[in-house]
C-alpha positions in Angstrom: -5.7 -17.6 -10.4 -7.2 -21.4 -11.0 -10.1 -22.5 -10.9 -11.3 -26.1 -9.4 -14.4 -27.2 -10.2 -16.6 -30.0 -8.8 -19.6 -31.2 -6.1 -19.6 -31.5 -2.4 -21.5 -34.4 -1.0 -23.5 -33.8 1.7 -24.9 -36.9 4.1 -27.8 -35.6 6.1 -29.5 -37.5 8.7 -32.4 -36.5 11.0 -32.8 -38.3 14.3 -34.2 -37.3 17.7 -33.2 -39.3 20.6 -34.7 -39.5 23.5 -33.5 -42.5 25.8 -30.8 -45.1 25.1 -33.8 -47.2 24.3 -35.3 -45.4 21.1 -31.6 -44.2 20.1 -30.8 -47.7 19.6 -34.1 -48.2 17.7 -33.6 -44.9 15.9 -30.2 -46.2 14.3 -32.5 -48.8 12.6 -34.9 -46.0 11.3 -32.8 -43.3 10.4 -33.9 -42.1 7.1 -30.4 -40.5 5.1 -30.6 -38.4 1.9 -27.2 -37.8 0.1 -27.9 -34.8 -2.1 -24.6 -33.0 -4.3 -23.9 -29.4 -4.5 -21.7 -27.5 -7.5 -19.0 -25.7 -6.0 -16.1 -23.6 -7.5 -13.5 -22.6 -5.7 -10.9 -20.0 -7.1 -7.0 -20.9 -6.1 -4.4 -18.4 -6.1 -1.5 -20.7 -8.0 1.1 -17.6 -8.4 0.7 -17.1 -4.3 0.7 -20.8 -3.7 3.8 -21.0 -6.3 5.7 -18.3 -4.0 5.1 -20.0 -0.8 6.6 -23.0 -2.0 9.8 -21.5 -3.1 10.2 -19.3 -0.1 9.9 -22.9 2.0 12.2 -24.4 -0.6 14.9 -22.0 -0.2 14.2 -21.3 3.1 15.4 -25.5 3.8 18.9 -24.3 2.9 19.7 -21.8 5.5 22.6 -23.3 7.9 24.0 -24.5 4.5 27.9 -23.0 3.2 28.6 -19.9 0.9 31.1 -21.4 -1.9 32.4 -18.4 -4.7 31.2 -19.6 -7.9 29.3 -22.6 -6.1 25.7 -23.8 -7.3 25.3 -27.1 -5.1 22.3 -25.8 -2.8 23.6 -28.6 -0.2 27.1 -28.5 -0.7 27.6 -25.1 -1.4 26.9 -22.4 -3.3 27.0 -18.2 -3.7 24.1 -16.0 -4.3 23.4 -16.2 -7.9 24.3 -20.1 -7.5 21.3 -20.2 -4.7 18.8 -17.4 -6.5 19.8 -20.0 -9.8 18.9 -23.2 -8.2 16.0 -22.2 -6.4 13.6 -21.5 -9.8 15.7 -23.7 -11.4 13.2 -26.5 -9.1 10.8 -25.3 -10.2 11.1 -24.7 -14.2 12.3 -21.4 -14.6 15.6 -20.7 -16.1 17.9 -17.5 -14.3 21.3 -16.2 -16.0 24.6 -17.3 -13.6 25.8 -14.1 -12.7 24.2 -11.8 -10.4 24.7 -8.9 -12.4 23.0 -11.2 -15.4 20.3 -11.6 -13.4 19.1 -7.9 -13.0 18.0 -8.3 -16.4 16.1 -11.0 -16.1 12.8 -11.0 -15.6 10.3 -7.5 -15.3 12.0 -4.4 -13.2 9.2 -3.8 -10.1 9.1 -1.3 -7.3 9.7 -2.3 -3.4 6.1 -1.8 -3.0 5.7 -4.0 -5.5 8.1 -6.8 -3.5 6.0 -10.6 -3.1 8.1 -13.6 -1.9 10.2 -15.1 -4.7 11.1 -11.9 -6.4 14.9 -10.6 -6.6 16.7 -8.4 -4.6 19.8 -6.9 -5.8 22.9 -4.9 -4.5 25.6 -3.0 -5.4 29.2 -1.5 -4.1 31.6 0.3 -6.2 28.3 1.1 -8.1 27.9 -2.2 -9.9 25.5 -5.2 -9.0 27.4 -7.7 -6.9 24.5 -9.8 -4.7 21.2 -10.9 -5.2 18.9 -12.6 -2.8 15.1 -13.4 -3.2 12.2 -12.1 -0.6 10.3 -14.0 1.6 8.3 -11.2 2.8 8.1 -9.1 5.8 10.6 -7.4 5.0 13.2 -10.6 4.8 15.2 -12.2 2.0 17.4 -15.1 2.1 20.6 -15.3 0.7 24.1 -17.1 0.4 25.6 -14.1 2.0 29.6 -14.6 2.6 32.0 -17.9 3.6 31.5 -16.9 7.2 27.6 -16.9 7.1 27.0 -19.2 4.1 22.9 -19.1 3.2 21.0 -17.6 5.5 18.0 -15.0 6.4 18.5 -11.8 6.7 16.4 -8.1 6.6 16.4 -7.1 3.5 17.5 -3.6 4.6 20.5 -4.9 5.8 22.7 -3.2 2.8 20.8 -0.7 1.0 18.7 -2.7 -2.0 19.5 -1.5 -5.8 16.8 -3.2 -7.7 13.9 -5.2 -7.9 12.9 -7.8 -9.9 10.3 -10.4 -10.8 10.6 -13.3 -12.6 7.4 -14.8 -11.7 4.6 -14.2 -14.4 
């Protein structure tokens, strides 16, 4: 959470009207006090950081899946993507998507808030990642055929969680 601090100017200005007459008068007369308040608002920035890297990634979908790729445009796979995504915004993820399960802080699926990692396996072994977006979606560079795109997130069953967001 941030805090912003500062003051809220307020104009006030009292004025009855009664005919065109003594409105036109009135805006002679009209007697204005400017007075400031404190305020402090409290700012989520960990929430506001989420949202922008779901709508960051989320400007990718449509693009291609390339095996060993990391061009968000051009082409990449799914540690490529989950890499280039926090890479925008400062935060540094290993290349491989199996290196990348042990990055970060382990978290349950109740646990899940946009930008945190979803990881797969077959044989046993990690072999996808893709990152939440909430409501039960994640995007991903899924396969040539589909390139990056958004999916359910209970499309394959998920292996682990992660967050890399502190």
């Amino acid at each position: 959470m941030g805090l912003i601090t500062g003051a809220a100017i307020c104009l006030m200005m009292g004025v009855s009207i009664l005919n065109p007459v003594q409105a036109q008068a009135a805006k002679k007369t009209a007697v204005t006090a400017e007075i400031e308040i404190p305020i402090e608002i409290e700012v989520d920035t960990e929430a506001i950081l989420r949202d922008d890297m779901v709508n960051y990634a989320l400007q990718f979908v449509g693009n291609p899946y390339v095996y060993g790729g990391t061009n968000l445009t051009n082409g990449t796979d799914c540690s490529g993507f989950t890499m280039g995504i926090y890479r925008n915004f400062g935060m540094s993820l290993s290349r491989t998507s199996r290196e990348q399960a042990t990055n970060g802080k382990s978290i349950k699926r109740s646990e899940l808030q946009k930008g945190d990692l979803v990881f797969y396996t077959s044989g046993g072994r990690i072999n996808h990642v893709a990152m939440y977006i909430g409501n039960g979606k994640i995007v991903h560079a899924s396969n040539p055929s589909t390139g990056i795109k958004v999916s359910d997130m209970d499309y394959r069953t998920p292996y682990k969680y992660v967050s890399i967001i502190e």
